[in-house]
C-alpha positions as CSV (number, residue, x, y, z in Angstrom):
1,X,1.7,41.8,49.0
2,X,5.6,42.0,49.1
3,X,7.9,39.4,50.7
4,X,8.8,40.5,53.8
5,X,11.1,38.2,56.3
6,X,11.2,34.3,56.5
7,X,11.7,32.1,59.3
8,X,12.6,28.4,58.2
9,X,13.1,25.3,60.3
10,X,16.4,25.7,62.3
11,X,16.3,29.2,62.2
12,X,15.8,31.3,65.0
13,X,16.0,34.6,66.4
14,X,14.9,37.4,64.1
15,X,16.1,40.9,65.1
16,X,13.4,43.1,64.5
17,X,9.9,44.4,66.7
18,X,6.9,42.9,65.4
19,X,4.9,45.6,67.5
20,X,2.4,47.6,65.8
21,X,1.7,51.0,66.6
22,X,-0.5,51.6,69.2
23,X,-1.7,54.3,71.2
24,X,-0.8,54.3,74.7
25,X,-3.6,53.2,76.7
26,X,-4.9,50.7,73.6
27,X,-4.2,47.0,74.4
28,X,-2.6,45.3,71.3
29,X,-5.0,42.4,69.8
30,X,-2.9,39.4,69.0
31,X,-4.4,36.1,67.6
32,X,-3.3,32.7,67.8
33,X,-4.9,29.5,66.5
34,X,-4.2,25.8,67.1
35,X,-5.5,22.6,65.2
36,X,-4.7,19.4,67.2
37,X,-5.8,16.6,65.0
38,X,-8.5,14.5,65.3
39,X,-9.9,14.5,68.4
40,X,-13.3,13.8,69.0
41,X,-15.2,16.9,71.8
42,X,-15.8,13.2,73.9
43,X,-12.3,12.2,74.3
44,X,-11.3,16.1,75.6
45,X,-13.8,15.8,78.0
46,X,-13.4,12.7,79.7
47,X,-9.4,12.9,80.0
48,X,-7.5,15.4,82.6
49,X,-6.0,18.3,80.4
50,X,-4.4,21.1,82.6
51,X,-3.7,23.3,79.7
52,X,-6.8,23.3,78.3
53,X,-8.9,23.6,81.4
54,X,-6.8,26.3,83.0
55,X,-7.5,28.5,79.3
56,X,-11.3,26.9,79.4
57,X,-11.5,28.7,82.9
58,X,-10.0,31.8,81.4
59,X,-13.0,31.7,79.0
60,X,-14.7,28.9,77.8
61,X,-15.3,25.3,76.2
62,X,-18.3,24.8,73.8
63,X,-18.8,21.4,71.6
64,X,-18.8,22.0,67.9
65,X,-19.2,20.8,64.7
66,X,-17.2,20.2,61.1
67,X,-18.8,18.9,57.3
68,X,-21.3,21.5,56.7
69,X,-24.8,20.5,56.6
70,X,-25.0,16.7,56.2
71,X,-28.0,16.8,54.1
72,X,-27.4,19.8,52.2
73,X,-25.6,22.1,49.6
74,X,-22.2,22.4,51.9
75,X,-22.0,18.9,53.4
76,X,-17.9,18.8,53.6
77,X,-15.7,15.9,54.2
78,X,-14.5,15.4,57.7
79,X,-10.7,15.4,56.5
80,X,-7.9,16.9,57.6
81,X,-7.1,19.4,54.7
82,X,-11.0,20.1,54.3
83,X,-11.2,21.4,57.4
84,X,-8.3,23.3,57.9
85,X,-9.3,25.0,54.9
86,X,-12.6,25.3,56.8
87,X,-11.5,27.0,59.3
88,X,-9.4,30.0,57.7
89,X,-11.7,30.5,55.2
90,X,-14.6,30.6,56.9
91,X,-16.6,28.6,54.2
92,X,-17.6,24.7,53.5
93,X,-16.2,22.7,50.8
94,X,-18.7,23.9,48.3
95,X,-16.8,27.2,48.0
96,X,-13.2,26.3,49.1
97,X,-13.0,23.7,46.9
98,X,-10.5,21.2,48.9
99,X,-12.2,17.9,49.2
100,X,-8.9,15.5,50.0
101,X,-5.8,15.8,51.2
102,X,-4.4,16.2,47.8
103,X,-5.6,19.9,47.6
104,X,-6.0,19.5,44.0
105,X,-7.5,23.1,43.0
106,X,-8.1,25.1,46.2
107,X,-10.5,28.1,45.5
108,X,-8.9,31.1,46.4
109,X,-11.2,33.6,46.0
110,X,-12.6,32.6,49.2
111,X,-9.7,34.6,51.7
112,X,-7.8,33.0,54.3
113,X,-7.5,34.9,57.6
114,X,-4.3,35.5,56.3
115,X,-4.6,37.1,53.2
116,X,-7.9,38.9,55.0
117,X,-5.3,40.6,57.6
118,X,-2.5,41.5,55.5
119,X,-4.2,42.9,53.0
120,X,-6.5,45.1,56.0
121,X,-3.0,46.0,57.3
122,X,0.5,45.6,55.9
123,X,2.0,46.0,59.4
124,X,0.8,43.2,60.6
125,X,3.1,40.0,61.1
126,X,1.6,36.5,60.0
127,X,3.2,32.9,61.2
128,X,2.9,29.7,60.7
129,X,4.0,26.3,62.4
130,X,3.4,23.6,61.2
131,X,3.8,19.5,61.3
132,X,2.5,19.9,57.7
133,X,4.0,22.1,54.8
134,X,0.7,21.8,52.5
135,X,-0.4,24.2,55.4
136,X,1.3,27.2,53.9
137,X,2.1,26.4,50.5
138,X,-1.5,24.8,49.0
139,X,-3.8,26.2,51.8
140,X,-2.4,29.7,52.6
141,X,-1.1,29.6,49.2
142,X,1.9,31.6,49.8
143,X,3.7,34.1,47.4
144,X,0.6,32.9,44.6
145,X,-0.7,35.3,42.6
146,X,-4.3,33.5,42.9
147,X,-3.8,33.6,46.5
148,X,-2.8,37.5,46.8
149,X,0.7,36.8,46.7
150,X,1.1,37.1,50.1
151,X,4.3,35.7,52.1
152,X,4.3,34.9,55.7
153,X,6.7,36.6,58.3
154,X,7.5,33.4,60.4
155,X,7.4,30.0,59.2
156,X,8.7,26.7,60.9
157,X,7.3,24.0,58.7
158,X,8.2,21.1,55.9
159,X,10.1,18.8,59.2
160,X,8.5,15.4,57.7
161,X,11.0,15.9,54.8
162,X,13.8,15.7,56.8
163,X,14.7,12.2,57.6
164,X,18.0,13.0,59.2
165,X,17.1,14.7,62.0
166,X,13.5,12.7,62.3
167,X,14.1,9.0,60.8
168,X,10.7,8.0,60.0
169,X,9.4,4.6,61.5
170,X,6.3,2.9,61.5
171,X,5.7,3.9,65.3
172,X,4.9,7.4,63.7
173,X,7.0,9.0,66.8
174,X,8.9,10.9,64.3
175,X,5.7,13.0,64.1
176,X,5.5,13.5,67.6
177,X,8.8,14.4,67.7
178,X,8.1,17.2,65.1
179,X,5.5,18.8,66.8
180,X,7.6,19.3,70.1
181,X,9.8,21.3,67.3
182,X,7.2,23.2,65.9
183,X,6.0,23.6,69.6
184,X,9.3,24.9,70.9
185,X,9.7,27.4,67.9
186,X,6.1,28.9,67.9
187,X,6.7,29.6,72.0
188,X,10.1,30.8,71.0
189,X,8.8,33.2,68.2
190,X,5.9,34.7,70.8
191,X,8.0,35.3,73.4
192,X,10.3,37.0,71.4
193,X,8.7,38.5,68.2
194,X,5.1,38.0,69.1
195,X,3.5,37.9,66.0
196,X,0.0,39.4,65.3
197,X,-1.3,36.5,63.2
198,X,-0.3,32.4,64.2
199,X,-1.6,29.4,62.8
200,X,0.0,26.4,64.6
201,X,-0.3,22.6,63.5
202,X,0.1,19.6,65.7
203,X,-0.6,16.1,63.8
204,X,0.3,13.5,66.0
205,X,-2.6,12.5,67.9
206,X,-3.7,11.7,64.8
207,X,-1.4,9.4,63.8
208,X,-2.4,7.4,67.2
209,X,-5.6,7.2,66.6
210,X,-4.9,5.7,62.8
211,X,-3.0,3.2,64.5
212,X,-5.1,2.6,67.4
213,X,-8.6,4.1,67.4
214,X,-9.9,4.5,71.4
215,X,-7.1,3.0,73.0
216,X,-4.5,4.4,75.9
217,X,-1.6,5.4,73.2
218,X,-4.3,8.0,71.9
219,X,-5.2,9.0,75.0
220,X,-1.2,9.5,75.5
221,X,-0.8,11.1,72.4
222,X,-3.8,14.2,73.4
223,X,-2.2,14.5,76.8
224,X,1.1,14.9,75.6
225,X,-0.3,17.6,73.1
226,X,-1.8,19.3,76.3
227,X,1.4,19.5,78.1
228,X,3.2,21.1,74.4
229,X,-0.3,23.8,74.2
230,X,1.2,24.2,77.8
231,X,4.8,25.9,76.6
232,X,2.4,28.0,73.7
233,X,0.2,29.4,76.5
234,X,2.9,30.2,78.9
235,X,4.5,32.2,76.4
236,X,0.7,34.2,75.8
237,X,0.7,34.6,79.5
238,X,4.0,36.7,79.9
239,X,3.3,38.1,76.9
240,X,0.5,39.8,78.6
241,X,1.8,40.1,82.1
242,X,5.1,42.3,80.1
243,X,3.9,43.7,77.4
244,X,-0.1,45.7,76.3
245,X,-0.9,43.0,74.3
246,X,-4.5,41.4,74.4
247,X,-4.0,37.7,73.1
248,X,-6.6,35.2,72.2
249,X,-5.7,31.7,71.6
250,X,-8.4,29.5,70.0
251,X,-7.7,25.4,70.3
252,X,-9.5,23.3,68.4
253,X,-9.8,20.1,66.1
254,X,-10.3,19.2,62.4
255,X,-12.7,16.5,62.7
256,X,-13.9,14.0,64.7
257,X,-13.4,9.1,64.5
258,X,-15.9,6.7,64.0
259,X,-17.8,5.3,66.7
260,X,-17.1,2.0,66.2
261,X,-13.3,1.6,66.6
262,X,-11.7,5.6,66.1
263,X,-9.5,4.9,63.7
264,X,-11.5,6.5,60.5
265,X,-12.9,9.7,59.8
266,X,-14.3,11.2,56.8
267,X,-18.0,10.9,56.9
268,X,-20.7,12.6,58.4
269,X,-21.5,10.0,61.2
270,X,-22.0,12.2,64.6
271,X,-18.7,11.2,65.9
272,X,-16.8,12.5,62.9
273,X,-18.5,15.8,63.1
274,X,-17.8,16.2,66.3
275,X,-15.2,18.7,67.5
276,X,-14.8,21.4,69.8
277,X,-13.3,24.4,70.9
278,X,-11.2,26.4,73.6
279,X,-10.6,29.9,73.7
280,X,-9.5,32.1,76.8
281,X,-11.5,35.2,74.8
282,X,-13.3,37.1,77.9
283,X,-16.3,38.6,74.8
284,X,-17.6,35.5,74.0
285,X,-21.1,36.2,72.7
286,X,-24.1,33.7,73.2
287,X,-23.9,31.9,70.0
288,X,-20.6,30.2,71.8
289,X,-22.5,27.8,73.5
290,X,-24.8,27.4,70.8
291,X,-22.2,24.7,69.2
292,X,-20.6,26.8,67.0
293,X,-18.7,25.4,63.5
294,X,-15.5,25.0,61.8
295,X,-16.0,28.1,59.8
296,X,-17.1,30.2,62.5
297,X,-14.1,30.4,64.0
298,X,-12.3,32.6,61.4
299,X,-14.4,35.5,61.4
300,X,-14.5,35.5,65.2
301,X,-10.6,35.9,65.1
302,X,-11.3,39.0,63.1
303,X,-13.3,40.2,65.4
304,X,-10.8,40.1,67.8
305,X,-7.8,41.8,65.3
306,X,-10.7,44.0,64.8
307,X,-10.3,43.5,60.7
308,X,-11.7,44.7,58.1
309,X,-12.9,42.2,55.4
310,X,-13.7,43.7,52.5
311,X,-17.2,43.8,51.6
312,X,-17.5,41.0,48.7
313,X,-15.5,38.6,51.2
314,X,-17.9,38.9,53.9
315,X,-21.0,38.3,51.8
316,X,-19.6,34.7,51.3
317,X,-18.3,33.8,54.8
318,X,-20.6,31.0,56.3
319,X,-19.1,31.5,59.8
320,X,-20.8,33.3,62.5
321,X,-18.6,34.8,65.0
322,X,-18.5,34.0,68.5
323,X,-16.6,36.8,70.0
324,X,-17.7,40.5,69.5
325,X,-21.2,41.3,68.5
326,X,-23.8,39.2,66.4
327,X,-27.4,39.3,65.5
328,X,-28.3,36.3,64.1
329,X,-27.2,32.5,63.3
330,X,-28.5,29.1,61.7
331,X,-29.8,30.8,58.6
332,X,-31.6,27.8,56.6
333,X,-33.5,28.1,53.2
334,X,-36.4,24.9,52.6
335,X,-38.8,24.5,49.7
336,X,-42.2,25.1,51.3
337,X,-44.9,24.4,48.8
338,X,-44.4,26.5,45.6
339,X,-41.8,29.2,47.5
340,X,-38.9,29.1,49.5
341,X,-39.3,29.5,53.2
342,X,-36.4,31.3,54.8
343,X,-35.8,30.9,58.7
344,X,-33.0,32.1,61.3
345,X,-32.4,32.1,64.9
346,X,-32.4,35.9,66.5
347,X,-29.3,36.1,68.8
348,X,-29.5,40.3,69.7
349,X,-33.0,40.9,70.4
350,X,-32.3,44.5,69.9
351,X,-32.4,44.1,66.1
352,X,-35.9,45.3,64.9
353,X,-35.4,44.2,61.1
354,X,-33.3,42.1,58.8
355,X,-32.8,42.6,55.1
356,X,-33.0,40.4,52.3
357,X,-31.4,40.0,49.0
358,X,-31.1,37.4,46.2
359,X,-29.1,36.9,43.0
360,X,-29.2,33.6,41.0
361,X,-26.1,33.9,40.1
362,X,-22.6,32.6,41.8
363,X,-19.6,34.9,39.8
364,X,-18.1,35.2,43.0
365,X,-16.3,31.9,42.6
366,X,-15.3,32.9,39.2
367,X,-13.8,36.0,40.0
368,X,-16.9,38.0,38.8
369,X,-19.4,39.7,41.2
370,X,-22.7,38.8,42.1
371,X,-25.3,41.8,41.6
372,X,-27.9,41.2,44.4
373,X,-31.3,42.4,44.2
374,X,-33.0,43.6,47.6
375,X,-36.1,41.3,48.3
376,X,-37.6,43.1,51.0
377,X,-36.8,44.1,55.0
378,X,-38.5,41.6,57.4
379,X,-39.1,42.1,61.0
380,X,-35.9,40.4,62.6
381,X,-38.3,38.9,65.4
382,X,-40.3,36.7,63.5
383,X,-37.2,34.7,62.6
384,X,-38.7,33.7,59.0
385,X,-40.0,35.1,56.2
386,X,-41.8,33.2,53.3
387,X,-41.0,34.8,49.6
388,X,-41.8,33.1,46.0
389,X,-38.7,33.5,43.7
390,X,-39.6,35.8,40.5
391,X,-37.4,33.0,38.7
392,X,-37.5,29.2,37.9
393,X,-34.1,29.3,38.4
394,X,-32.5,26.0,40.2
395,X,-29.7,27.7,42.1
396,X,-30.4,31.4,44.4
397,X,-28.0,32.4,47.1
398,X,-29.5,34.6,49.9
399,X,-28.1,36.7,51.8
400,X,-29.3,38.9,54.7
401,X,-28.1,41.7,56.3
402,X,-28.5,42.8,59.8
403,X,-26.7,45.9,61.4
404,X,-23.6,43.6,62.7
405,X,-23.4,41.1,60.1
406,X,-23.8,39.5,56.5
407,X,-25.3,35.9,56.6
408,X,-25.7,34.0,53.4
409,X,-27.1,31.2,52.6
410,X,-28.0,29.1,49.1
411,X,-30.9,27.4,48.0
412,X,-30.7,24.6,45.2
413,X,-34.0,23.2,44.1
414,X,-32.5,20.2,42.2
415,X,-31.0,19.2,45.3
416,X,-34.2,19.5,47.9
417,X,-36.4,18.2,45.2
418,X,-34.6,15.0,45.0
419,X,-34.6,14.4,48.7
């Protein structure tokens, strides 16, 4: 992709229409996503949040979950960068690759929402802001060729480098301070440019609850982030009311705290897994309330934009969306005596028959392709269907296909065997 405009911190006001063509009667889809760090679905729901509850009312509020499976193949860290990555990619740690914060080799032949929408349509206009520049330059992976070489068109990040304007202090309030920045620039750049694409980043709670686990400053700190979602959603809302834009706004969290104090995260204790979203999308399917996971909400924002993913991208995508149609979820593979026993839950009764393929091979994540072979068409109904691999092989991924969707999942014998 080609380098198209750039919005850096302190810079404002763009002069050009980030409109795409439309027909006249055809409500533009616009997207924006918000990670507010570490905030466990309990705390949300036991604090008064305006914001949130006034777009919860709009649509809805479901608990969720981030780590992958905690006893299996995709079980993912419950850390910030892992689930970021989580989320615009759609997959777990297994395929990603980012395990820390250090984002030491992020695997980008897993797409970002990012790379996903420019390349299904140049016109459209990507932002970010952002408390954290990794955010854009590991995760997104902007202007690398590995990444797709893709550049956003509004960025308002790299703030915690610049010690002038925010002196840094042990009180972490510098953060805070940031965010109201990247806060007040994102509402800015909607009102004004409304771009098609937004990511935006808010880090402080998380700070608080480093500091202080359960205690009234973290309960401040999520309030306070409720009041700057507030001048974000305001912005959405005359958006709408003065323009034919259709906006959906997605707020969620990276990961959950401990039980015991709130002041760690990282493992796979319920707690740390637990996270939630809101979303003021009016075509919430049923699998919303059917606590949904950090990478299901990427493909459900491309349901939305009403992307196209190219095929090899979707045939890795772990997510399941929750907006727009969907047939089935919870696909699970198990050892069941000498074959594999493959189960799923059957969301659109209206879906006679599924099909399955395998391939014991993962090129993907080299660059390569995987050449599936089909297994058989199942009824759809009897959500499971027993099969005995043709191969000893340790390693198959599965993947089924149903008239809305691709679903994949793997099985690894060396792995179940020693459990």
């Amino acid at each position: 992709m080609y380098r198209r405009f750039l919005l850096i911190p302190l810079l404002a006001g763009l002069a050009f229409s980030c409109q795409l063509t439309k027909t006249e009667n055809t409500r533009q889809p616009k997207a924006l996503f918000i990670i507010v760090d570490g905030i466990p679905a309990d705390v949300i729901e036991k604090l008064e949040l305006p914001t949130l509850k006034e777009i919860q009312q709009v649509g809805g509020y479901t608990r969720a979950y981030t780590g992958g499976d905690a006893d299996g193949y995709s079980k993912t860290p419950t850390i910030s960068a892992v689930g970021y990555n989580s989320l615009i990619t759609g997959t777990w740690a297994n395929k990603h690759n980012v395990w820390d914060n250090d984002i030491a080799d992020p695997n980008y032949q897993y797409w970002n929402i990012f790379r996903i929408a420019e390349t299904a349509d140049s016109s459209i206009k990507t932002a970010i802001f952002s408390t954290w520049l990794d955010n854009r330059t590991k995760l997104i992976g902007e202007g690398l060729p590995d990444a797709g070489s893709i550049y956003l068109d509004f960025k308002y990040d790299s703030l915690e480098y610049d010690t002038i304007r925010f002196p840094h202090g042990n009180d972490r309030k510098f953060i805070q301070e940031i965010d109201e920045a990247v806060v007040n620039s994102a509402a800015q750049a909607i009102a004004n440019h409304a771009p098609d694409l937004t990511w935006v980043y808010l880090e402080f709670t998380d700070d608080m609850g480093h500091q202080f686990g359960d205690s009234p400053q973290f309960y401040d700190a999520v309030k306070a982030a409720d009041a700057q979602i507030g001048k974000i959603w305001n912005a959405i809302k005359e958006r709408e009311k003065n323009f034919n834009e259709d906006w959906l706004i997605v707020i969620t969290t990276d990961h959950g705290r401990d039980a015991e104090t709130g002041k760690r995260h990282g493992g796979q204790s319920d707690r740390e897994r637990l996270t939630w979203i809101t979303t003021n999308s009016k075509n919430l399917n049923q699998y919303f309330k059917a606590t949904p996971g950090m990478v299901d909400i990427m493909p459900s924002i491309a349901s939305h934009l009403n992307l196209t993913i190219p095929e090899q991208i979707r045939k890795e995508i772990d997510g399941v969306p929750f907006i727009g149609p969907v047939d089935i979820a919870e696909l699970k593979a198990a050892l069941d005596q000498d074959g594999i026993l493959l189960q799923w839950n059957l969301l659109n009764p209206a879906v006679d028959s599924l099909t399955v393929f395998t391939t014991t091979t993962n090129n993907f994540a080299m660059g390569g392709i995987d050449e599936y072979q089909k297994l058989k068409t199942v009824s759809a109904k009897e959500e499971k269907f027993w099969f005995k691999p043709d191969s000893d092989s340790l390693f198959i991924k599965i993947l089924v296909s149903t008239p809305h969707q691709y679903l994949n999942t793997w099985f690894v014998k060396k792995r179940l065997s020693e459990q």
